[in-house]
TORPA-470695 format. One line per field, with one value per residue: x, y, z of N, C-alpha, C in turn; residue number from 1. Coordinates in nm, 3 decimals, padded with zeros to 5 digits, always signed. Atoms other than C-alpha are relative to their C-alpha. Layout:
BEGIN
n_x	[X;...];
n_y	[Y;...];
n_z	[Z;...];
ca_x	[X;...];
ca_y	[Y;...];
ca_z	[Z;...];
c_x	[X;...];
c_y	[Y;...];
c_z	[Z;...];
k	[NUM;...];
END
This chain:
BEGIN
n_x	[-00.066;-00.095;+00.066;-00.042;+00.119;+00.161;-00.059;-00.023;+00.105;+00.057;-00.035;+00.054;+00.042;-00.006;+00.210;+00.084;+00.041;+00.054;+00.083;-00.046;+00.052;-00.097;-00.166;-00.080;-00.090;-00.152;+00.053;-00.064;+00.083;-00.016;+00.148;+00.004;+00.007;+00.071;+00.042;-00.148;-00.121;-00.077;-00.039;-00.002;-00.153;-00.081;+00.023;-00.020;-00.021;+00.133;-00.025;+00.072;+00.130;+00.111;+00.206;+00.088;+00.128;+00.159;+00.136;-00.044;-00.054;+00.071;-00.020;-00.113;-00.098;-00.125;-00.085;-00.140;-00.056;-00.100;-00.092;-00.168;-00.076;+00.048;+00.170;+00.109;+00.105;+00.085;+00.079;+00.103;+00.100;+00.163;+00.090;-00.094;-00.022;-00.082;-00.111;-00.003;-00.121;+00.034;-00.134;-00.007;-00.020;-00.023;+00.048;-00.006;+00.028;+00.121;+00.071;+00.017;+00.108;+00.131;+00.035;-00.056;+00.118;+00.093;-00.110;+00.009;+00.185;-00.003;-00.031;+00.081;+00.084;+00.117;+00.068;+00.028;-00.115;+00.070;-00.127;-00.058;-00.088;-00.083;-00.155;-00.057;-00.124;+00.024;-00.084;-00.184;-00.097;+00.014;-00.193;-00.027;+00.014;+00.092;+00.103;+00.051;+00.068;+00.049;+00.115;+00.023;+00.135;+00.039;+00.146;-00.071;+00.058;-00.010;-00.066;-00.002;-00.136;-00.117;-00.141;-00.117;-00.136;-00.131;-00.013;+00.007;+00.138;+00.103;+00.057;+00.038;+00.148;-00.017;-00.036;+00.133;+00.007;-00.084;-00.053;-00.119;-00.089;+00.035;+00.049;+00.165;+00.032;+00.143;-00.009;+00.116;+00.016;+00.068;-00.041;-00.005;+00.204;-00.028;-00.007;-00.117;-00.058;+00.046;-00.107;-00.006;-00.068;-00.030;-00.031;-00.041;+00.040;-00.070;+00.032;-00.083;+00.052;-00.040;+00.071;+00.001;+00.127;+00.015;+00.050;+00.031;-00.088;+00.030;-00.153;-00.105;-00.098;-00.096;-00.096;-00.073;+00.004;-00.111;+00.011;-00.140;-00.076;+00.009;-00.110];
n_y	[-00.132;-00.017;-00.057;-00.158;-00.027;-00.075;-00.112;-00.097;-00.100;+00.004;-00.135;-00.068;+00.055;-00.119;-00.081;+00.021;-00.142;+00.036;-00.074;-00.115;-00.062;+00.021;-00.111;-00.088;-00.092;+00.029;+00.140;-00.046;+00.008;+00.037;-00.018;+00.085;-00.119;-00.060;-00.089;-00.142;+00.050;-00.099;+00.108;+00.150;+00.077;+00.006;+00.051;-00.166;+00.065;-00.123;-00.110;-00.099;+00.019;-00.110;-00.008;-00.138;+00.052;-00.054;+00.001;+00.103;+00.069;+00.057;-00.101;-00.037;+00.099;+00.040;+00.035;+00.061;-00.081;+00.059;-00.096;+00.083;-00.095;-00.099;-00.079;+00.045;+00.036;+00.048;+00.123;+00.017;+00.113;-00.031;+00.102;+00.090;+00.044;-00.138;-00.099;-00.131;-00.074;-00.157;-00.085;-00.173;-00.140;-00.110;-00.097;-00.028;+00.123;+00.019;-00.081;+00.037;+00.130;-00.046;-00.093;-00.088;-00.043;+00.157;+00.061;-00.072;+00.076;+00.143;-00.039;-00.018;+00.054;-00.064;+00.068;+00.104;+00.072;+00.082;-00.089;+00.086;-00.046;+00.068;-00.053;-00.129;+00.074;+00.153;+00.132;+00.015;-00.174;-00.051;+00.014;+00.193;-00.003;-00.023;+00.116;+00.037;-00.113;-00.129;+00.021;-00.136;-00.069;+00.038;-00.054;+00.015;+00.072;-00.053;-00.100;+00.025;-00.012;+00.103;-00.007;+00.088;+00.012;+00.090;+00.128;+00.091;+00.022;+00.084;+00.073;-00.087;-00.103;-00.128;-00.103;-00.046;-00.077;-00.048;+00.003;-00.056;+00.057;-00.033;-00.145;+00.010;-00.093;+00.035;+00.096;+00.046;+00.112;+00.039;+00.172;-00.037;+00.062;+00.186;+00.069;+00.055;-00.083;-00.124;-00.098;-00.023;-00.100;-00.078;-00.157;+00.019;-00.205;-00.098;+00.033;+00.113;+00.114;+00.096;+00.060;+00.159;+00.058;+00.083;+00.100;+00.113;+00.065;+00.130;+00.060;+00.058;-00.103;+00.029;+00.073;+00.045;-00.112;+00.152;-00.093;-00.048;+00.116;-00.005;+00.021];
n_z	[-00.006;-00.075;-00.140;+00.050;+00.100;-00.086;-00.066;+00.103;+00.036;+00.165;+00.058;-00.023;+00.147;+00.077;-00.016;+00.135;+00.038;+00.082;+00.072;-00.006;-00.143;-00.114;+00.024;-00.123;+00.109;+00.016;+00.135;+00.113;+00.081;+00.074;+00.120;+00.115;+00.054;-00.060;+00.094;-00.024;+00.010;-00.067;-00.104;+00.076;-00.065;-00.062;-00.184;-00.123;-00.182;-00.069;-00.108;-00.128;-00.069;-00.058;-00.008;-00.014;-00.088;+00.053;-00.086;-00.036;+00.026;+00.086;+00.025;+00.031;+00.123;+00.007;+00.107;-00.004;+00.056;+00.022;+00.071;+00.078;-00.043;+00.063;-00.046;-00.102;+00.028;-00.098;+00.019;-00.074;+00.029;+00.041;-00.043;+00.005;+00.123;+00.040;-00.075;+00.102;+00.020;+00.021;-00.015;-00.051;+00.165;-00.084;+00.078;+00.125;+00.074;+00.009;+00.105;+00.138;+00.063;+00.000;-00.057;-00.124;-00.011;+00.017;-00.124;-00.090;-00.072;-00.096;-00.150;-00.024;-00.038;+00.029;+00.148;-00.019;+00.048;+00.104;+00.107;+00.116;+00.000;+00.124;+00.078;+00.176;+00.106;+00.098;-00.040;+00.056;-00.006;-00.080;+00.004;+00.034;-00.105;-00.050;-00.021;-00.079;-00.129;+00.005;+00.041;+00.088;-00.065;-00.161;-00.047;-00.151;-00.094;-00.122;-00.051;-00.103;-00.084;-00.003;-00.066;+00.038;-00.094;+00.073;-00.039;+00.042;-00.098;+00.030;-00.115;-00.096;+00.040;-00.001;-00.144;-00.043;-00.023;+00.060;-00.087;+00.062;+00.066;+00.136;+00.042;+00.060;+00.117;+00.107;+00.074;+00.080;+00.092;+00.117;+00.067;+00.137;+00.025;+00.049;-00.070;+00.003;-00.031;-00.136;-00.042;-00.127;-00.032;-00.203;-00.079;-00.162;+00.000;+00.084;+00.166;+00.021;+00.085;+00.055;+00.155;+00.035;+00.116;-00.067;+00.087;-00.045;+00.109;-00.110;-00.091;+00.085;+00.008;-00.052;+00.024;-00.144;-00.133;-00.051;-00.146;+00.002;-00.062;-00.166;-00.028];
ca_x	[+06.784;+07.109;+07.076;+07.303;+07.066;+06.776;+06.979;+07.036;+06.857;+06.617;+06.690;+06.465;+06.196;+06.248;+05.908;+05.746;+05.637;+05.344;+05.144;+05.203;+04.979;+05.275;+05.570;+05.770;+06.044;+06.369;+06.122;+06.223;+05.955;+06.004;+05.746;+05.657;+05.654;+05.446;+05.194;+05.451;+05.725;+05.912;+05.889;+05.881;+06.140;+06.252;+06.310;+06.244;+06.290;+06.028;+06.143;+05.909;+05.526;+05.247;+04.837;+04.628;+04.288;+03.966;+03.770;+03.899;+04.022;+03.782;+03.908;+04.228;+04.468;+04.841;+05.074;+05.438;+05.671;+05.897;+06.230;+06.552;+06.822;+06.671;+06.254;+06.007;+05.675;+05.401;+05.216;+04.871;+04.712;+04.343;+04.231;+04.351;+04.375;+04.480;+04.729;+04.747;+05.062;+05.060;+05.348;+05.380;+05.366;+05.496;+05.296;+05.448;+05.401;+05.062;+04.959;+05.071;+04.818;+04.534;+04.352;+04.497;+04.129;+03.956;+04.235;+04.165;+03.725;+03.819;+04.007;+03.768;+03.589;+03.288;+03.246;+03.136;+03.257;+03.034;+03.370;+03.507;+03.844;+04.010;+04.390;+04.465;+04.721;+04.685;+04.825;+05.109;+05.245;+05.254;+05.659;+05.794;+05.784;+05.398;+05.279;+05.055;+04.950;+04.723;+04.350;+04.197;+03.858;+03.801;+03.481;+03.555;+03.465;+03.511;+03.631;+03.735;+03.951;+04.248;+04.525;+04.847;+05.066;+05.419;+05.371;+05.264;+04.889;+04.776;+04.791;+04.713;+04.419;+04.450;+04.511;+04.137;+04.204;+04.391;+04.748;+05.021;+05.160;+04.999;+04.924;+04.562;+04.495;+04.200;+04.177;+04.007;+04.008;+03.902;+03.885;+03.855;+03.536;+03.731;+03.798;+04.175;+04.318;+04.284;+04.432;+04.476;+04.527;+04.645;+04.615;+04.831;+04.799;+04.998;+04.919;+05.173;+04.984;+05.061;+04.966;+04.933;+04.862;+04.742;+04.690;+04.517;+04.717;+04.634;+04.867;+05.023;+05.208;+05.417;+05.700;+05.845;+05.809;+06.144;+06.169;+06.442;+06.748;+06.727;+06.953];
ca_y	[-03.194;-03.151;-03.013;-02.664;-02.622;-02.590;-02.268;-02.112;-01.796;-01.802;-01.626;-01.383;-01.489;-01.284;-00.994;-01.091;-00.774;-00.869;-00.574;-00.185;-00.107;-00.275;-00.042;+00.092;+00.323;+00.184;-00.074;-00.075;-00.070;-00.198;-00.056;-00.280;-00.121;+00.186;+00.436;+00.687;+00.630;+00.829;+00.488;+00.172;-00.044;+00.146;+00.132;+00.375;+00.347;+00.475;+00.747;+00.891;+00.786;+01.073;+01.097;+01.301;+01.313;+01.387;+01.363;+01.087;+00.792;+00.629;+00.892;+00.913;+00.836;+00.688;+00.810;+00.649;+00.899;+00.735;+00.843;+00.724;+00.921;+01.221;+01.240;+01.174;+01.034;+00.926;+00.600;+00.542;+00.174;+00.218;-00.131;-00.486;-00.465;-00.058;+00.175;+00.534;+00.748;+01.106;+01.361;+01.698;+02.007;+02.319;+02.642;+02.689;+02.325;+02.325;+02.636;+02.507;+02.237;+02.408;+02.755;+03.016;+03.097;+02.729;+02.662;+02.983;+02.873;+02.550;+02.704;+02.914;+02.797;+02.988;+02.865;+02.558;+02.232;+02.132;+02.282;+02.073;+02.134;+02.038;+02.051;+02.299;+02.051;+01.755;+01.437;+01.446;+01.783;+01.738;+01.717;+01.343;+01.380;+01.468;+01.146;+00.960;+01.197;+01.423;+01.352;+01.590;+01.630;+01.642;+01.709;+01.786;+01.524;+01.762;+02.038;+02.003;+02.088;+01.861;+01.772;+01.638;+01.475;+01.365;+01.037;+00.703;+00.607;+00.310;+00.093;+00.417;+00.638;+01.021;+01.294;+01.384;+01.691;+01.955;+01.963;+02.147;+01.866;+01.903;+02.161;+02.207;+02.303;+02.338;+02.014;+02.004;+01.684;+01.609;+01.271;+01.258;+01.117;+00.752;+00.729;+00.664;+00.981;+01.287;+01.602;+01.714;+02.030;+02.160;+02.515;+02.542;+02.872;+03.149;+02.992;+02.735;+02.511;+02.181;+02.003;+01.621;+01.473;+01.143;+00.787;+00.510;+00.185;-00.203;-00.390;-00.617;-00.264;-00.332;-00.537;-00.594;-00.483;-00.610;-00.494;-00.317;-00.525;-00.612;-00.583];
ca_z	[-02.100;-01.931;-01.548;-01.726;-01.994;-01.780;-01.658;-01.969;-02.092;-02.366;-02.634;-02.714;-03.023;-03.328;-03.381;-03.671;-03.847;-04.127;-04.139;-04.162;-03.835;-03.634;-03.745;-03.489;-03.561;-03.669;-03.934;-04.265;-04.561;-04.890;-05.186;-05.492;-05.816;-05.817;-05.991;-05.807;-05.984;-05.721;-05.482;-05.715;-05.529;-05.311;-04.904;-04.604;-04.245;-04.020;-03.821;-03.634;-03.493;-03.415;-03.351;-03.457;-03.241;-03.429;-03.126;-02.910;-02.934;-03.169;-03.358;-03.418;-03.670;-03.667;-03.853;-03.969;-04.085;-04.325;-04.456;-04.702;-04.754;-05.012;-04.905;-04.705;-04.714;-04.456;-04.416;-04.256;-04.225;-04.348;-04.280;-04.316;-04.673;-04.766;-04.644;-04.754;-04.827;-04.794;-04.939;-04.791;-05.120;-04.991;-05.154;-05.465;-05.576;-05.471;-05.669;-05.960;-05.980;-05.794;-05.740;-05.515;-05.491;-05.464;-05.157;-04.981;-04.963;-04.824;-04.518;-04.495;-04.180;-04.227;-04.606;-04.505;-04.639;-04.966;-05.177;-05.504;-05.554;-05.927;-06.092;-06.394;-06.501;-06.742;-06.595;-06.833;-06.774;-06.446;-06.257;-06.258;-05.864;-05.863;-06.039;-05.919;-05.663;-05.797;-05.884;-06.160;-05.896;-05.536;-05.322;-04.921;-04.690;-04.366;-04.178;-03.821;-03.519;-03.467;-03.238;-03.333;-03.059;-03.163;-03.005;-03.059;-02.912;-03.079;-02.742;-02.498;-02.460;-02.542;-02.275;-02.143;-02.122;-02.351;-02.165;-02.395;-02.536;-02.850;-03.105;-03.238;-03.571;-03.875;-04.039;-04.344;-04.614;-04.960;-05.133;-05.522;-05.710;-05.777;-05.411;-05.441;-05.390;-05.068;-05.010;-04.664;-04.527;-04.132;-04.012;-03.684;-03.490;-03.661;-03.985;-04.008;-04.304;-04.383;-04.732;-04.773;-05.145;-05.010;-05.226;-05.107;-05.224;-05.125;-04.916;-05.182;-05.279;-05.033;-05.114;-04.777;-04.391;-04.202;-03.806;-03.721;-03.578;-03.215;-02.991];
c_x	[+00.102;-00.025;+00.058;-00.088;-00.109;+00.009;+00.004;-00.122;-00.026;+00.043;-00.156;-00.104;-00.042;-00.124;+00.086;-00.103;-00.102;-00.116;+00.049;-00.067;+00.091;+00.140;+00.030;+00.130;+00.108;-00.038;+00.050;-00.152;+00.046;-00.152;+00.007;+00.048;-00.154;-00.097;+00.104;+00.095;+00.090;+00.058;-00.010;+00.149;+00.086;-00.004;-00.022;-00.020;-00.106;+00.124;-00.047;-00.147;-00.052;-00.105;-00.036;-00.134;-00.076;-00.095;-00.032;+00.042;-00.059;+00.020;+00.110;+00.091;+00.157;+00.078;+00.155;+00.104;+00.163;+00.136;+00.134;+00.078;-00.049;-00.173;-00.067;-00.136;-00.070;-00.104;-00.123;-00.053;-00.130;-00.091;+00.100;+00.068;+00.065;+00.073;-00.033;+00.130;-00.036;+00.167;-00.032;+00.053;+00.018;-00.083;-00.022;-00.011;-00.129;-00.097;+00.028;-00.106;-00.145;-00.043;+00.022;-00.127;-00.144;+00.067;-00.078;-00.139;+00.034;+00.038;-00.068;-00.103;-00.161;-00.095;-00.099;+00.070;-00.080;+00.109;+00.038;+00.164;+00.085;+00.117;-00.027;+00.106;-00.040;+00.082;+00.134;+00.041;+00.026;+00.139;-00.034;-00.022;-00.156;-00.066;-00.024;-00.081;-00.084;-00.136;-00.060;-00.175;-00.016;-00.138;+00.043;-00.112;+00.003;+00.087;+00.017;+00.132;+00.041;+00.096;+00.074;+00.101;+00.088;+00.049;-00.079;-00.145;-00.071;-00.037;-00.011;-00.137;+00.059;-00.053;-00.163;-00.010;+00.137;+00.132;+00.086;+00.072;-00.001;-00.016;-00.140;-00.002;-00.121;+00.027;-00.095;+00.067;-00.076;+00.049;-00.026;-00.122;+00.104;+00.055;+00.144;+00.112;-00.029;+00.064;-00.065;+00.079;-00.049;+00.022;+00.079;-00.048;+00.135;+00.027;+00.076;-00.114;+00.114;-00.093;+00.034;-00.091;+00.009;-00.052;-00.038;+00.040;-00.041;+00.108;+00.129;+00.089;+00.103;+00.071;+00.046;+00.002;+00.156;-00.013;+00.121;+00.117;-00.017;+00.074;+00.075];
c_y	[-00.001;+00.068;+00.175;+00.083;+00.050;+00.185;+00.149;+00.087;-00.016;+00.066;+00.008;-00.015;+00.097;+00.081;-00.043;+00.134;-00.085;+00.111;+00.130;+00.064;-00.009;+00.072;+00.082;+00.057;-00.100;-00.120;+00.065;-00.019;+00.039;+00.059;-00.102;+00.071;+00.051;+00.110;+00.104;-00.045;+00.041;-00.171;-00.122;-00.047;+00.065;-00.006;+00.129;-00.057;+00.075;+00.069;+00.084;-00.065;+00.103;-00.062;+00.113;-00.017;+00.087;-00.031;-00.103;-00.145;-00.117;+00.061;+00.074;-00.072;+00.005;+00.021;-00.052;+00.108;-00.103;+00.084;-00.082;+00.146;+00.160;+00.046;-00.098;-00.057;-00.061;-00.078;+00.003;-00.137;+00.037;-00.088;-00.132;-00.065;+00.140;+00.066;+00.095;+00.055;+00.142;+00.065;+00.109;+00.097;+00.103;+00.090;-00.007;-00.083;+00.012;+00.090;-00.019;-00.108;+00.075;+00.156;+00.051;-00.030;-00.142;-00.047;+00.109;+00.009;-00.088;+00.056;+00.067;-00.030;+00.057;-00.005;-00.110;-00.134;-00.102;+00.044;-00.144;+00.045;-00.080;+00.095;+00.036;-00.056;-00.086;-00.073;-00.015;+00.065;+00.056;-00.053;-00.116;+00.037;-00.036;-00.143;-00.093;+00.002;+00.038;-00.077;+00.116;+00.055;-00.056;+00.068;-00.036;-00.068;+00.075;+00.141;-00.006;+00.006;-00.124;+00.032;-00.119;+00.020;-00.082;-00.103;-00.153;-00.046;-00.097;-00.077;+00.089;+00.071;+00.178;+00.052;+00.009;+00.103;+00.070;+00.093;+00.011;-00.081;-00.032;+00.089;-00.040;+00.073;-00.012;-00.105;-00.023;-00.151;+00.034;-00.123;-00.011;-00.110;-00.135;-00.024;-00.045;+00.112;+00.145;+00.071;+00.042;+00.143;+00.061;+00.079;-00.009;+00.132;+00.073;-00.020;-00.075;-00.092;-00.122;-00.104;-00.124;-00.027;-00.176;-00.131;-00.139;-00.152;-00.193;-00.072;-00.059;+00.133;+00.014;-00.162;-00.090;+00.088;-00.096;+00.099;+00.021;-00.121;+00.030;-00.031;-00.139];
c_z	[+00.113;+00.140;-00.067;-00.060;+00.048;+00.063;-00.120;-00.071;-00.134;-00.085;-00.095;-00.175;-00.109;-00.038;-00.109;-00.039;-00.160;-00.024;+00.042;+00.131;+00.092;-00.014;+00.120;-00.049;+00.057;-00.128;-00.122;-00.130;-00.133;-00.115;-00.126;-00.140;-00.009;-00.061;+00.010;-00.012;+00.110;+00.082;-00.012;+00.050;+00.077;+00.174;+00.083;+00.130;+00.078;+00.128;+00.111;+00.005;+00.057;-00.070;-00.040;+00.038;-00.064;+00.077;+00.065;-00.060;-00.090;-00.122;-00.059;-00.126;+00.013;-00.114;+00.025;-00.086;-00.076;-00.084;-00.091;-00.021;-00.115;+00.014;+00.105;+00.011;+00.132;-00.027;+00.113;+00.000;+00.030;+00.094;-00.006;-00.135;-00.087;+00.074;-00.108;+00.010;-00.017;-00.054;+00.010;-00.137;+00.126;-00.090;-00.160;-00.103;+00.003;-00.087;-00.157;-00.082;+00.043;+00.012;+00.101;+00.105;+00.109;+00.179;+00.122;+00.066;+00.028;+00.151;+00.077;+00.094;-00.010;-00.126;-00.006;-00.086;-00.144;-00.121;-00.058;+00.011;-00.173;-00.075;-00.100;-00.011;+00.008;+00.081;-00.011;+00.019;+00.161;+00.100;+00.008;+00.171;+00.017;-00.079;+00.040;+00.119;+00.049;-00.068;-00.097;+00.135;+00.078;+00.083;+00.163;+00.038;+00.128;+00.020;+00.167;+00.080;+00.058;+00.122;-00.042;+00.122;-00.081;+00.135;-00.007;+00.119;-00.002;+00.167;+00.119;-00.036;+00.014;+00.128;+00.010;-00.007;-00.133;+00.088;-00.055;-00.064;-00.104;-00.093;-00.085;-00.150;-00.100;-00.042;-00.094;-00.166;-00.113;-00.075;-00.199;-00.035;-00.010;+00.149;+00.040;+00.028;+00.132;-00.011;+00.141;+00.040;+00.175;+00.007;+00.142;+00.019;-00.039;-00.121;-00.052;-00.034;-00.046;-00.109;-00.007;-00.131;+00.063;-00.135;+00.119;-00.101;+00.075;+00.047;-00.092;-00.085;+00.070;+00.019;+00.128;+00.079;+00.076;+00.086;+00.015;+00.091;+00.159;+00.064;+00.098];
k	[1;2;3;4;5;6;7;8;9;10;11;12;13;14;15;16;17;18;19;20;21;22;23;24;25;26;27;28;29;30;31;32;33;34;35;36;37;38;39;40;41;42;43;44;45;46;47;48;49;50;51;52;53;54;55;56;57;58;59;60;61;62;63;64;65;66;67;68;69;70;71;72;73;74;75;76;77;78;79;80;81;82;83;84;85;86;87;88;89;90;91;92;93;94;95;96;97;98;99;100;101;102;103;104;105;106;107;108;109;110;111;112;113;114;115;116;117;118;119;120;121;122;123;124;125;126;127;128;129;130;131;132;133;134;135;136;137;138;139;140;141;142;143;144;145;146;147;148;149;150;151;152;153;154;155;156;157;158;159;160;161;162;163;164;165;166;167;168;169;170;171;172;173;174;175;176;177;178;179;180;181;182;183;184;185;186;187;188;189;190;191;192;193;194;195;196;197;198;199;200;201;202;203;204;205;206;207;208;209;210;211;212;213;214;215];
END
């Protein structure tokens, strides 16, 4: 090696991105094709990283907020072999598939949480957006207070203490009898709900993870 050479700065060895737990925003994610037609082949960039703490840090779950240029969708790694996808329904979507009635005993904290929950629409009749989505029968796995910080925790430990930089809300779940589908729903305070239909999907669904360019 030349005496110069020895001088010269490394350059810098490209990240290797191979699973969806390591996404950092600016990654790009590639889907395969898809039960949801909505995202057969196509790409999204992650945009954003938040926690939500079910009761420390054993506890929590990572999400990836991904985006292309017309929707949105959110990624979770399960394990080392599933990922889940959630899409946010606003109201008037969601009452078209389920019970005003069926929705309003789940939130219900005082109901308790042995509640079913099943769609009044057939598979087929149901928008080109929503399939894939939607399970015809769900049975709640939980009910429980939540905090969601909009920041990124996998390699930190959550605040100890509750210290404004989060907001707390109801969190209740339901998973569907085959196991492959969840809906998710967040009370904040002043009633700001949020609706996740959620699919659990195995890795080889994803096509391609590429890390964002570096500078």
């Amino acid at each position: 090696m030349g005496l110069f050479n020895r001088f010269k700065e490394k350059s810098p060895t490209a990240r290797q991105l191979e699973h969806p737990r390591d996404l950092l925003v600016g990654d790009m994610v590639e889907f395969n094709l898809m039960g949801q037609a909505d995202l057969s082949n196509r790409s999204f960039q992650v945009i954003k990283i938040w926690t939500l703490d079910l009761g420390g840090d054993k506890h929590k779950r990572i999400y990836f907020q991904l985006d292309d240029i017309d929707s949105q969708i959110r990624l979770r790694a399960i394990d080392d072999t599933t990922f889940e996808l959630g899409l946010e329904v606003y109201p008037d979507t969601l009452l078209k598939i389920f019970s005003e009635a069926d929705i309003a005993t789940i939130l219900d904290a005082e109901s308790g949480v042995n509640h079913h929950l099943s769609s009044h629409v057939a598979n087929n009749e149901l928008p080109q957006e929503l399939i894939g989505w939607v399970a015809e029968n769900y049975r709640q796995e939980g009910f429980d207070l939540a905090y969601r910080y909009e920041d990124d925790y996998r390699n930190k430990s959550l605040p100890e203490q509750v210290d404004g930089c989060e907001e707390g809300c109801d969190f209740a779940w339901l998973i569907s009898d085959d196991r492959q589908h969840a809906i998710e729903f967040r009370v904040f305070d002043g009633g700001r709900t949020e609706v996740h239909l959620c699919v659990y999907l195995p890795i080889r669904k994803i096509e391609s993870l590429w890390p964002a360019k570096q500078p």
